[in-house]
N, C-alpha and C positions, 0 to 999 in steps of 0.2 A: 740375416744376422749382420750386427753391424761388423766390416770387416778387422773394424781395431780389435777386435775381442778374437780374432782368429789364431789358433797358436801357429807359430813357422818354426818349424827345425833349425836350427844352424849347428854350424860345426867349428870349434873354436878351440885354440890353444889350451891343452889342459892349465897350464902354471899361468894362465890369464883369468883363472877361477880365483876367487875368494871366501873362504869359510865364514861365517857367520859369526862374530866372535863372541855372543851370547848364544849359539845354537844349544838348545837343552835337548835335543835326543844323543847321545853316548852311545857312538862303537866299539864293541870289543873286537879280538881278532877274530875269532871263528864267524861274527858276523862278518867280517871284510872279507872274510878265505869264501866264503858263501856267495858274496853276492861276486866277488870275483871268477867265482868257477859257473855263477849262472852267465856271466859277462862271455865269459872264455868260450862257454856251449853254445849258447842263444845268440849270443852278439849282443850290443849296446843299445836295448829294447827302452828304454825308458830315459827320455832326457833330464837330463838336471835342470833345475826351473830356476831361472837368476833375474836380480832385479837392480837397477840402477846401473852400479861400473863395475858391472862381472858378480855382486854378489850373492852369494849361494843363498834362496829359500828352504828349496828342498832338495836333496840329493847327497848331502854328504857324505854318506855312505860308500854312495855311486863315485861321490869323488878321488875317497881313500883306494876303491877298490880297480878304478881306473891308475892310480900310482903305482899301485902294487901290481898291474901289469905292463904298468913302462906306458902306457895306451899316452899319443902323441895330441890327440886333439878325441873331444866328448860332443855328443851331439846337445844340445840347451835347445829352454823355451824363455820367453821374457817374458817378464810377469812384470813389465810395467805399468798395465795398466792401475795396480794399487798402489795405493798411497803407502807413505813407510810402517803407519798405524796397521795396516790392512797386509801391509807384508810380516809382520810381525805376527800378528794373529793368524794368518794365513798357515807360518811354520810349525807355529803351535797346533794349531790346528790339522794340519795334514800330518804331524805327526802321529795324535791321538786318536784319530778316528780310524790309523792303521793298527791299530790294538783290539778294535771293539768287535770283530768280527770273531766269531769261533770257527774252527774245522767241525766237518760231518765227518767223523772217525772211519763211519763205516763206509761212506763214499771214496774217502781216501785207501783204508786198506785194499777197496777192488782194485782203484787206479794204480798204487803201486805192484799188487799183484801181479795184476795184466802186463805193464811195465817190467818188473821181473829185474833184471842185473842193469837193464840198459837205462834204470835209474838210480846212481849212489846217491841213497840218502844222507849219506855220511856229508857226502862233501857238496850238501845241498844244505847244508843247519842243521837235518833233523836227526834225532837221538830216537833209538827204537827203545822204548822202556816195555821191558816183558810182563804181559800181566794172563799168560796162560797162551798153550800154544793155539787154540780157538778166538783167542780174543785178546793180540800185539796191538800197541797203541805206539804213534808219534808223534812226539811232540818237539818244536824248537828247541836248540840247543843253544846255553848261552852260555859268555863268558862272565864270570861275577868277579871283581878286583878281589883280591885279597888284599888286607889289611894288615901288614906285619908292623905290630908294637914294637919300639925301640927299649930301651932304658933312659930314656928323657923320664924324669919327675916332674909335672906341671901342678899348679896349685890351679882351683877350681876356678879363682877369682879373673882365670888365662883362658878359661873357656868360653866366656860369653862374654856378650858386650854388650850392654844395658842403656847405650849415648842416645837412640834414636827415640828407643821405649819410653824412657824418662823424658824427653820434650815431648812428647806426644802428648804422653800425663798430663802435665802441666796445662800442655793447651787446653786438653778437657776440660780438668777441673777450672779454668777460668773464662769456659765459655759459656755462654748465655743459653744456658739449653736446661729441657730437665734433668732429674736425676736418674731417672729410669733409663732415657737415652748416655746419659754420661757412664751408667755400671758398663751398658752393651757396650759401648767403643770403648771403655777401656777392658774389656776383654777381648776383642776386637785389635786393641792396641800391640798385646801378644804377638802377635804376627809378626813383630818387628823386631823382637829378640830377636840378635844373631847370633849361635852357634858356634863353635870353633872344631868343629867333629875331628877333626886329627888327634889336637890336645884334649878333646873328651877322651877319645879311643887310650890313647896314654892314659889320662888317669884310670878310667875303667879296667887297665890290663896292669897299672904299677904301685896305684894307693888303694881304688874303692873294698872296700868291704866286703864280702859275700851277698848280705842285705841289699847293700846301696849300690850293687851292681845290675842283681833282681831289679829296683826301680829303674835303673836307667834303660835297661832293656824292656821293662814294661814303659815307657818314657818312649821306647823305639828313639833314643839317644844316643844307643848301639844297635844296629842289626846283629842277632848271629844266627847264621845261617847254616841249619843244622845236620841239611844236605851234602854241603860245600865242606863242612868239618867232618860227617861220618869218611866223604871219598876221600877225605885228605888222612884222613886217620887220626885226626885229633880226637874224637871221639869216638863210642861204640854205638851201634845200633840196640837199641834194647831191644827185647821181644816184641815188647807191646805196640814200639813203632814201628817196626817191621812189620806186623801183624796190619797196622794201619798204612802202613806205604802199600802192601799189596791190595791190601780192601778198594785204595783208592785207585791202583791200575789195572783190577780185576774189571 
């Protein structure tokens, strides 16, 4: 193998790290409290991957969860070998292929049975959800932001912004292409609506309608998330989903 491709360990000043400052995967706390009490058991098993002048590919986590133990220096790997294209993709990519694997349930209940007290799943992420006492399932636990509306009024016209869509248009329609090809990109073009989700969230929670609220959540223009409101107590479980929350962890 060639030995440029070889990973080396180092050990370097935590506050000489730097975050990514488009990083798209989001920690909450219980994920930081997690990977900080695997840090605190196990030791510092996984280094932060950095590229160029300290900056973080992958690991942010790792990094939050090293601050929140004071930890003085983090063990790194350099991932200079890619290019900035290739670090980019890289991040995106090792974050989402850490999604796509599933647990074997029933592999895990033996492991922590056997395991027994001398493993908290609590303060490991996992949430035991009861679905009969022959057949406890776990699953991650996460943190979900909540969203607390103000009394701001925003008018609809403060939620999105149309600048980029509309040159887009334009170009299409005066480009030398067919028609068939010009409907697809400018459906295509879509994409480039941008959004104002806070000022939606306001209007959704201070003007819209009963109806025009129904759209935006079919719209997924609003999430509500109807797990996150029964534990809070903003709403009630009905029979019938309760019926179907068990079905589903039976």
């Amino acid at each position: 193998m060639d030995e440029s491709y070889r990973l080396k360990i180092e050990y370097v000043p935590l506050d000489r790290l730097k975050p990514y400052e488009r990083n798209a995967r989001k920690h909450g706390d219980t994920d930081i409290d997690a990977i900080a009490a695997s840090i605190k058991r196990f030791g510092f098993k996984d280094p932060i991957g950095v590229w160029g002048k300290d900056i973080i590919v992958e690991g942010h986590g790792r990094l939050l969860a090293a601050k929140k133990l004071n930890l003085a220096e983090v063990p790194i790997i350099r991932l200079d070998d890619l290019t900035d294209e290739e670090r980019r993709m890289y991040a995106l990519a090792h974050n989402k292929t850490a999604e796509l694997s599933a647990w074997d349930f029933d592999t895990m209940d033996t492991e922590l049975e056997e395991l027994g007290e001398m493993f908290d799943v609590s303060l490991f992420g996992f949430l035991k959800l009861s679905g009969g006492d022959e057949d406890d399932r776990y699953t991650t636990k996460m943190d979900i932001p909540q969203y607390q509306p103000t009394d701001d009024h925003v008018f609809l016209s403060e939620c999105y912004n149309t600048a980029k869509y509309e040159a887009l248009i334009d170009e299409i329609e005066n480009a030398q292409i067919t028609n068939d090809e010009k409907v697809f990109l400018k459906y295509a073009a879509a994409r480039h609506l941008v959004f104002e989700y806070k000022k939606i969230a306001e209007y959704y929670a201070n003007k819209a309608s009963e109806q025009m609220q129904s759209l935006m959540e079919k719209s997924a223009l609003v999430i509500i998330d109807y797990g996150n409101a029964i534990a809070n107590g903003f709403v009630k479980m009905s029979k019938k989903m309760q019926e179907i929350r068990e079905k589903d962890y039976a």
